[in-house]
C-alpha positions in Angstrom: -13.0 6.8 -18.0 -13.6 4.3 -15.4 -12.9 1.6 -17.6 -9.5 3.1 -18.2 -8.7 3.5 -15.0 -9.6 -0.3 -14.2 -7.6 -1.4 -17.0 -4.5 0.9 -16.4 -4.5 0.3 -12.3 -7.4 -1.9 -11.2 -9.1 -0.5 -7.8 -6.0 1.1 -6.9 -7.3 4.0 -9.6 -9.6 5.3 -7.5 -7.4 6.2 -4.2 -5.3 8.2 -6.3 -4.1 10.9 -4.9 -5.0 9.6 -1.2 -1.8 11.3 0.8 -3.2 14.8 -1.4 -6.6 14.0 0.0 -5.3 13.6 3.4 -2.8 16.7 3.0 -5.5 19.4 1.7 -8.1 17.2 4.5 -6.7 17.0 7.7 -5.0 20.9 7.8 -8.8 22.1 7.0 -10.8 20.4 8.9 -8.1 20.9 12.0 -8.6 24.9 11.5 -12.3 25.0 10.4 -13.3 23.1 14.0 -11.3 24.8 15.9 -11.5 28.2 14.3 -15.2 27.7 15.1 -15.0 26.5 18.6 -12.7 30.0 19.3 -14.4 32.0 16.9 -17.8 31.1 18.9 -16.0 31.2 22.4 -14.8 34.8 21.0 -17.9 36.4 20.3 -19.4 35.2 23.8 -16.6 36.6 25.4 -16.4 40.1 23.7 -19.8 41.1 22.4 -21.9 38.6 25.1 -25.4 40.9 23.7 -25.2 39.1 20.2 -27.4 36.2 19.8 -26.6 32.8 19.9 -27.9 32.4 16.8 -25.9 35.3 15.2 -22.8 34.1 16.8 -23.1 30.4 15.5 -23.5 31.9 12.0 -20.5 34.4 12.2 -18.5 32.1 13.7 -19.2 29.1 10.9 -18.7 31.9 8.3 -15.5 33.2 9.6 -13.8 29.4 10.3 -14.9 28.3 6.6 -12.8 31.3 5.6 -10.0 30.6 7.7 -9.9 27.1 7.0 -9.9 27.2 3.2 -6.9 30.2 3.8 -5.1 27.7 5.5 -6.1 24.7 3.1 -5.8 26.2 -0.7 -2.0 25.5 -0.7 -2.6 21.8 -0.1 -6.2 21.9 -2.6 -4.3 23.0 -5.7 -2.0 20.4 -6.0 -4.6 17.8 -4.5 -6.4 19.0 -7.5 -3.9 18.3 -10.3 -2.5 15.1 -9.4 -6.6 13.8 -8.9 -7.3 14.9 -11.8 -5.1 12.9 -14.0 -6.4 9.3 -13.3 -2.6 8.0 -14.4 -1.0 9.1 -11.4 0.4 7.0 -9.0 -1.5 6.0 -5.6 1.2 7.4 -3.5 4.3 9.6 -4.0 2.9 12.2 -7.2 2.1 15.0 -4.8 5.0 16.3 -3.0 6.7 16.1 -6.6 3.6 18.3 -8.1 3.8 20.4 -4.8 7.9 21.3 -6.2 6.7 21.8 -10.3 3.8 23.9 -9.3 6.5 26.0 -7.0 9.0 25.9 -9.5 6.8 26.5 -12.3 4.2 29.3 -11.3 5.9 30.6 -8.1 4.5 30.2 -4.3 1.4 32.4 -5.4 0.0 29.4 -7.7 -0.7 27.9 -4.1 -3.7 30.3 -4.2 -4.9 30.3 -7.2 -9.0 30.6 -6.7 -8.6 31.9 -3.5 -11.0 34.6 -3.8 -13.8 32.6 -5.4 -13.2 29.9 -2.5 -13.5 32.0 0.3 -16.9 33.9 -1.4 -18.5 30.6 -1.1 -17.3 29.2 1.8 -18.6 32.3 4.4 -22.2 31.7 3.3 -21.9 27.7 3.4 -20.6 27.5 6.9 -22.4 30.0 8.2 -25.5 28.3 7.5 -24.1 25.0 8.0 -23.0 25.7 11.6 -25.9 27.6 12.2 -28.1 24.4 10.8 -26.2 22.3 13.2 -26.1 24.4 16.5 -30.4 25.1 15.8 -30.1 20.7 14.9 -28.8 20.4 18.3 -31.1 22.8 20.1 -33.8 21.3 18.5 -33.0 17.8 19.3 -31.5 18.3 23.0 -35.3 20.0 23.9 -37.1 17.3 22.6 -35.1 14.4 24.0 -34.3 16.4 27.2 -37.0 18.3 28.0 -38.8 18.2 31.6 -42.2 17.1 31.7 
């Protein structure tokens, strides 16, 4: 397949796709840190008895969730016009944004919804929770008073 796609395009195979990337990239990430940052800032506020660990882990689950709710619309077509290595660089996924619309309806925007958002409470959860315990772990050792 590579070898296609070198032949066909050269280098400019591989960034197929790029502004999809970007699209599906940049709305998730924007929701997943922030939805952390308030879901954590939430749980301190209102339930202050939880532990810190339980709260980085709900709050990690919760923003995966939100962020891939936010994000599928962007992922599906992302994950068309990638997958067809004869697409242009730029300017194929507005266009698949309009035939997916056209074709299957505004619902085909969430198409694996429910399998996405299964995985992605246990993943952040742990990954946040991985991170804020990183942290912890780190900021004692380095910072610690002797």
């Amino acid at each position: 397949i590579m070898s296609d796609m070198m032949k066909k395009n050269g280098m400019r195979s591989f960034f197929v796709g790029m502004e999809a990337q970007m699209a599906r990239d940049c709305s998730f990430y924007a929701v997943f840190f922030g939805g952390y940052e308030l879901f954590c800032y939430g749980f301190q506020k209102f339930t202050p008895s939880i532990p810190d660990e339980l709260r980085y882990f709900l709050s990690g689950g919760f923003a995966g969730m939100l962020g891939w709710a936010v994000a599928m619309p962007f992922d599906v077509p992302k994950t068309n016009v990638q997958s067809r290595y004869d697409t242009k660089v730029l300017g194929s996924y507005l266009p698949e944004m309009a035939k997916i619309a056209r074709e299957r309806g505004f619902g085909a925007f969430y198409s694996g919804l429910g399998p996405t958002l299964v995985r992605a409470f246990p993943a952040n959860a742990a990954l946040f929770l991985g991170v804020e315990m990183g942290k912890r772990f780190f900021d004692n050792l380095l910072w610690r008073k002797s």
